[in-house]
C-alpha positions in Angstrom: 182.9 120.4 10.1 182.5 118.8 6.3 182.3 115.3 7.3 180.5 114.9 11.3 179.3 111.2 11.3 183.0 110.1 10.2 184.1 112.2 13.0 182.3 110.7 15.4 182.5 107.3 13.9 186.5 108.2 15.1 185.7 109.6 18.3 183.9 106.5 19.4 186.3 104.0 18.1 189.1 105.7 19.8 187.2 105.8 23.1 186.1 102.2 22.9 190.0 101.2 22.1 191.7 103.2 24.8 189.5 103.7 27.8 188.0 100.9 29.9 185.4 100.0 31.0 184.0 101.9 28.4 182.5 105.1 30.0 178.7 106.3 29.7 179.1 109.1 26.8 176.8 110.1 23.5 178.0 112.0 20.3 175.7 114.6 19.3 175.2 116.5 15.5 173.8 120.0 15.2 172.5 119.6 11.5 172.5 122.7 11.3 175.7 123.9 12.1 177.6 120.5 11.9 179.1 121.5 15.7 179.5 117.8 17.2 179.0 118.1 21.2 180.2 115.0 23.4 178.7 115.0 26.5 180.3 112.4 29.2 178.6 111.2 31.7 179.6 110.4 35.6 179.9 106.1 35.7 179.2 103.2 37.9 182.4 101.5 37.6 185.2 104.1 38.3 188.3 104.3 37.9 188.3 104.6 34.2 191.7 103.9 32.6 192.9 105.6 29.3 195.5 102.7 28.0 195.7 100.7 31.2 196.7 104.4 33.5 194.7 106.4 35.3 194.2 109.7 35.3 193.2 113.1 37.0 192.9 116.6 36.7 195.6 118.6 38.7 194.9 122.3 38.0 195.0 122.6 34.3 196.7 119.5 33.5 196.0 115.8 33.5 198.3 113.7 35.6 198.7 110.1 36.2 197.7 108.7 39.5 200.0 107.2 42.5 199.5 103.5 43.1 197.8 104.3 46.5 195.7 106.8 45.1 194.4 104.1 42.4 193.6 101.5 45.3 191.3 104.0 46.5 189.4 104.4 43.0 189.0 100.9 43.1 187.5 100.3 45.9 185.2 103.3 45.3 184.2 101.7 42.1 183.5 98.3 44.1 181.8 100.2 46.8 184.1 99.0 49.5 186.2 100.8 52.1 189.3 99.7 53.5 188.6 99.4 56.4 186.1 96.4 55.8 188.4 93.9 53.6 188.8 90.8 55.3 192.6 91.3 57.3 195.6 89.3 56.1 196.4 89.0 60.3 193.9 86.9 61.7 195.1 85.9 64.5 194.0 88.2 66.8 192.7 89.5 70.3 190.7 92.1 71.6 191.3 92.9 75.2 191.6 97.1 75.0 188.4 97.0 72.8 186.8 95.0 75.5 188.4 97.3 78.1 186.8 99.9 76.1 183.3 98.8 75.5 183.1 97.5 78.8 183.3 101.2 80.3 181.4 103.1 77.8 178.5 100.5 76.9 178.1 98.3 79.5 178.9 95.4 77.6 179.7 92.3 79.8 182.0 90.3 77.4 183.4 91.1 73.8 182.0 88.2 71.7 182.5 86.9 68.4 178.2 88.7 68.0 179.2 91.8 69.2 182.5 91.8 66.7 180.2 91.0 63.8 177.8 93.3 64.8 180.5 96.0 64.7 181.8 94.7 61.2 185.0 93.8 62.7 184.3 90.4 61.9 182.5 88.8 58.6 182.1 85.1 57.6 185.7 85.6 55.9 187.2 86.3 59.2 188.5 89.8 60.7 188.2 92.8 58.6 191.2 95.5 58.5 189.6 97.8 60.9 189.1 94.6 63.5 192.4 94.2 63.3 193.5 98.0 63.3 191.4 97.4 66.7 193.0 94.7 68.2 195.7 94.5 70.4 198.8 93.9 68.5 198.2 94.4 64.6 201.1 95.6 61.7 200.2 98.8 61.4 202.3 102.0 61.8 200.1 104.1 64.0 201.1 108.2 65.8 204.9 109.4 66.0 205.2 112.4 68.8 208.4 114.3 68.5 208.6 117.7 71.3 210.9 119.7 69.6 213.0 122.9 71.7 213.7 126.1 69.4 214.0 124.4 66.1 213.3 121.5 64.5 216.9 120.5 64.6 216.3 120.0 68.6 214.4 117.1 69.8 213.5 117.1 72.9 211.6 114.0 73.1 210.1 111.3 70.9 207.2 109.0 71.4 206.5 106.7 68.6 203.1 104.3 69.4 202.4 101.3 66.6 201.8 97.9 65.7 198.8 98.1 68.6 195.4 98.9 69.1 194.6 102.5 67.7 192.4 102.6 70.3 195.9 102.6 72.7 197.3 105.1 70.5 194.8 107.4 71.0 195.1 107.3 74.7 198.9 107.7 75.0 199.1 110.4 72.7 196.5 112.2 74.7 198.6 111.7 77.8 201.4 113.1 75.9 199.7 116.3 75.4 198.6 116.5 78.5 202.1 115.9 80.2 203.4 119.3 77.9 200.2 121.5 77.4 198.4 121.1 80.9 199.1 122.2 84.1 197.4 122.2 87.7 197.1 125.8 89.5 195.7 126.0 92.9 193.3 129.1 93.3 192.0 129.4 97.1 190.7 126.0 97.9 190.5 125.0 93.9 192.9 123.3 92.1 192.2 123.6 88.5 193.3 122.4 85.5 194.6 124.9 83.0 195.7 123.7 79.3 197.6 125.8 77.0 196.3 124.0 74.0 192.2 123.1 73.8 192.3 119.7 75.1 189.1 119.2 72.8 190.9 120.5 70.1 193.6 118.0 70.5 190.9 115.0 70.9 189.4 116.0 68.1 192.7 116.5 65.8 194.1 112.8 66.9 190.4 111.1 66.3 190.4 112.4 63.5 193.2 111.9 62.2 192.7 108.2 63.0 189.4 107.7 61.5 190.2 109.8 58.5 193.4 108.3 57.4 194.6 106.1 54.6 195.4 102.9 56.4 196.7 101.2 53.4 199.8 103.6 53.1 202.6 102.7 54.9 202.8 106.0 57.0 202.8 107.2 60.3 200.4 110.4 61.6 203.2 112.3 62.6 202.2 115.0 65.8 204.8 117.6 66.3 204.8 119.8 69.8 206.4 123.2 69.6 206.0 125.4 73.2 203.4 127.7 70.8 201.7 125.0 68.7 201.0 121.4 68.0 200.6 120.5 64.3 198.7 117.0 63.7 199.5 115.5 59.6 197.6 112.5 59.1 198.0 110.6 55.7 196.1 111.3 52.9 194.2 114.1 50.9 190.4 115.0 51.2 188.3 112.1 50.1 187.0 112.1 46.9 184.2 114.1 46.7 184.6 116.2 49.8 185.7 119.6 48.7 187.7 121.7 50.7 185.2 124.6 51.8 182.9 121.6 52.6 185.6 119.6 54.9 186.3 123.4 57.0 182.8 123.8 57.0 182.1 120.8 58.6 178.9 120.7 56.4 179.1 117.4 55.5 181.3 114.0 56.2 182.7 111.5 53.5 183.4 108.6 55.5 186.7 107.1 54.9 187.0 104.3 57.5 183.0 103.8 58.4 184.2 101.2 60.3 186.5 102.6 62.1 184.3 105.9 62.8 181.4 103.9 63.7 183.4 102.2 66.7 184.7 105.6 67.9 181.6 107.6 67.6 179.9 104.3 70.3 183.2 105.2 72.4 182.6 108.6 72.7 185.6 108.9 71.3 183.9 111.6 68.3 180.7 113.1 68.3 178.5 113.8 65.2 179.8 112.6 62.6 181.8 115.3 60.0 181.6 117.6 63.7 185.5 117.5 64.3 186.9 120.3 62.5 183.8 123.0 64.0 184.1 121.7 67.4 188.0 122.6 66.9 187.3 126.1 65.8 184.5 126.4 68.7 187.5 126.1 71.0 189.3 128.6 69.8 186.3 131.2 69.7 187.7 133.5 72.5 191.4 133.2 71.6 193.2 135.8 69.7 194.5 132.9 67.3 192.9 131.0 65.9 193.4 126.7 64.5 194.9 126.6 60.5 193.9 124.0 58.3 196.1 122.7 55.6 195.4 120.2 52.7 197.9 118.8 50.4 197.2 116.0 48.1 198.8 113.8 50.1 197.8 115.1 53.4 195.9 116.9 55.7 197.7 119.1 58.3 195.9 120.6 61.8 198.0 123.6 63.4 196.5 124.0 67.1 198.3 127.4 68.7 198.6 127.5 72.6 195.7 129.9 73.3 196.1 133.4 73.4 193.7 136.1 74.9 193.3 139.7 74.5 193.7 140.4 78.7 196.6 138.3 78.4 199.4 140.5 76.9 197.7 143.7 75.8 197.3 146.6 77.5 194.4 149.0 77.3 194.4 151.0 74.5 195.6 148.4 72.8 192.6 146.2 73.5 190.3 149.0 72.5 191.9 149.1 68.7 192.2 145.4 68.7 188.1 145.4 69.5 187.5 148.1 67.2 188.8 146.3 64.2 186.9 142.7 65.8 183.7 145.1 65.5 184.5 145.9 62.0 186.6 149.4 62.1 189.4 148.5 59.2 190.5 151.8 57.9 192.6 155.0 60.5 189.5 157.2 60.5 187.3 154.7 61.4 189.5 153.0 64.1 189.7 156.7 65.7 186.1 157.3 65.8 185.1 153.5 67.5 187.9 154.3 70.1 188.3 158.2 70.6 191.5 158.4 70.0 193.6 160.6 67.8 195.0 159.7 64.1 198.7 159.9 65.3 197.8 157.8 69.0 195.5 155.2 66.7 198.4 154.6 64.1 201.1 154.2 66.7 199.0 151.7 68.5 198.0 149.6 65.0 201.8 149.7 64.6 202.7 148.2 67.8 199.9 145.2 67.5 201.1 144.8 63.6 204.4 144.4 65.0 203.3 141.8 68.0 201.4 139.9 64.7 197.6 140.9 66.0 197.2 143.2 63.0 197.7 142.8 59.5 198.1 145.7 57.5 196.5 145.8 53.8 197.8 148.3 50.9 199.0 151.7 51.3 197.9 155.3 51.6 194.5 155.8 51.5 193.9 152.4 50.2 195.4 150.8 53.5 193.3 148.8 55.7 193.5 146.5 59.1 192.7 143.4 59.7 193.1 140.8 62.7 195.8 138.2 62.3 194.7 134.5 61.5 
């Protein structure tokens, strides 16, 4: 580069003219190679707009942020959550949440202490998640729809808002339980059976209600088929939460603290950032397993009705499926772990490929099995 100080003289007037507030960044000259090196570094006061927009990386390309994703980067900057800005409802009541406290904590009346102490109420008056607490508040909360073969069949609908979350958490549990639990009477026992991990579904609606963005005008929509229940909440991963580390469950990004402090005194969640490997430790003896899918927008839970190896295969076709569970992945090796011949052993994989247990990878001698997910 002939002339590197004029350069960066126009590198730093263009950055001081289009982006604000004016990031953390330094120019730097190699005098011996005139190579100019701008190193940016991570601010305090996020977002950072180039001509009044914001922006953010979306695979290879830059692309302008949604109004509700902005909100969000502003109150990161300010170091606020949602859940704690003073409510624009405040006239309010509290009678589930007392319910509630009164059973788990021993509390023997809900009083304007206790609701500060909980950061549901400040000097300003309620916060959002006081009111997303209280009885009646203007928030669109769980939609249930039981659908029959296809989505174009609705079987029944259950939509719960405008009232305490807390209440919405306990009706769509009794939802699930009215579809994917059953009483079976064994001698003198009767005994609860559940199709679906009732743990797993506790876990999916909790979540889904401390996790959410409450400022979008959406519902968490829960959708009951008679071989799964798929739980969409709104809203992407929280910035700085990647997605290996949210299905790891290695850490927790806290996007209602609030919110999750109040459930977590309940009962209601365990450890926080626990939720998604207490779902998966359901599901450790089932042949299928829980899928996890994350949009920008959204975050999706699939819970399958549980399904075990005793249940619908027979014999020989639970020693191949165990062989490949053990690590066998190729014909020759399948054989060996089970002792039986190379024309038995590929009829079998073919009949469990078939019934969607096995997945078969490549061909000829490249080919390999694997277990369904």
């Amino acid at each position: 580069m002939k002339n590197p100080v004029d350069f960066c003289l126009d590198v730093e007037n263009k950055i001081n003219d289009s982006i604000k507030p004016n990031p953390d960044y330094n120019l730097k000259i190699d005098e011996q190679t005139n190579v100019v090196t701008l190193t940016v570094n991570q601010g305090d006061h996020p977002p950072y707009l180039y001509k009044s927009k914001a922006y953010k990386r979306n695979d290879s390309a830059s692309i302008e942020v949604d109004r509700a994703e902005l909100s969000q980067l502003i109150l990161i900057g300010e170091n606020k959550t949602y859940d704690g800005l003073t409510a624009t409802n405040q006239d309010l009541s509290f009678n589930v949440l007392e319910d509630a406290l009164k059973e788990k904590l021993g509390i023997r009346r809900l009083t304007s202490d206790v609701l500060i102490t909980l950061n549901l109420k400040q000097k300003d008056g309620y916060t959002n998640a006081g009111e997303l607490l209280a009885d009646k508040n203007h928030y669109r909360g769980i939609d249930i729809i039981r659908f029959g073969e296809n989505i174009s069949i609705m079987l029944d609908r259950a939509s719960y808002e405008n009232e305490s979350i807390l209440k919405e958490y306990d009706q769509a549990l009794q939802k699930y339980r009215q579809y994917y639990q059953h009483e079976e009477i064994q001698g003198a026992t009767r005994n609860v059976v559940s199709l679906i991990p009732e743990e797993a579904f506790r876990e999916a609606i909790a979540n889904a209600l401390v996790h959410r963005i409450w400022s979008v005008n959406s519902q968490i929509k829960v959708s009951m088929f008679d071989d799964r229940i798929e739980v969409t909440s709104p809203g992407g991963l929280p910035q700085g939460l990647s997605k290996n580390e949210y299905l790891a469950g290695q850490i927790s990004i806290l996007r209602n603290p609030i919110i999750a402090n109040v459930f977590f005194r309940l009962g209601l969640i365990e450890q926080f950032g626990t939720g998604i490997r207490r779902i998966k430790d359901s599901y450790q003896k089932s042949l299928v397993q829980p899928q996890f899918a994350i949009f920008e927008n959204s975050i999706k839970i699939v819970l399958p009705v549980l399904k075990f190896v005793a249940d619908d295969l027979t014999a020989d076709e639970n020693r191949i499926y165990q062989s490949i569970h053990e690590g066998a992945s190729t014909t020759t090796k399948i054989s060996q772990a089970t002792g039986f011949g190379r024309t038995k052993a590929l009829r079998l994989l073919k009949q469990l490929s078939q019934r969607g247990y096995v997945e078969k990878i490549g061909e000829g001698r490249a080919t390999r099995y694997i277990l369904s997910k």
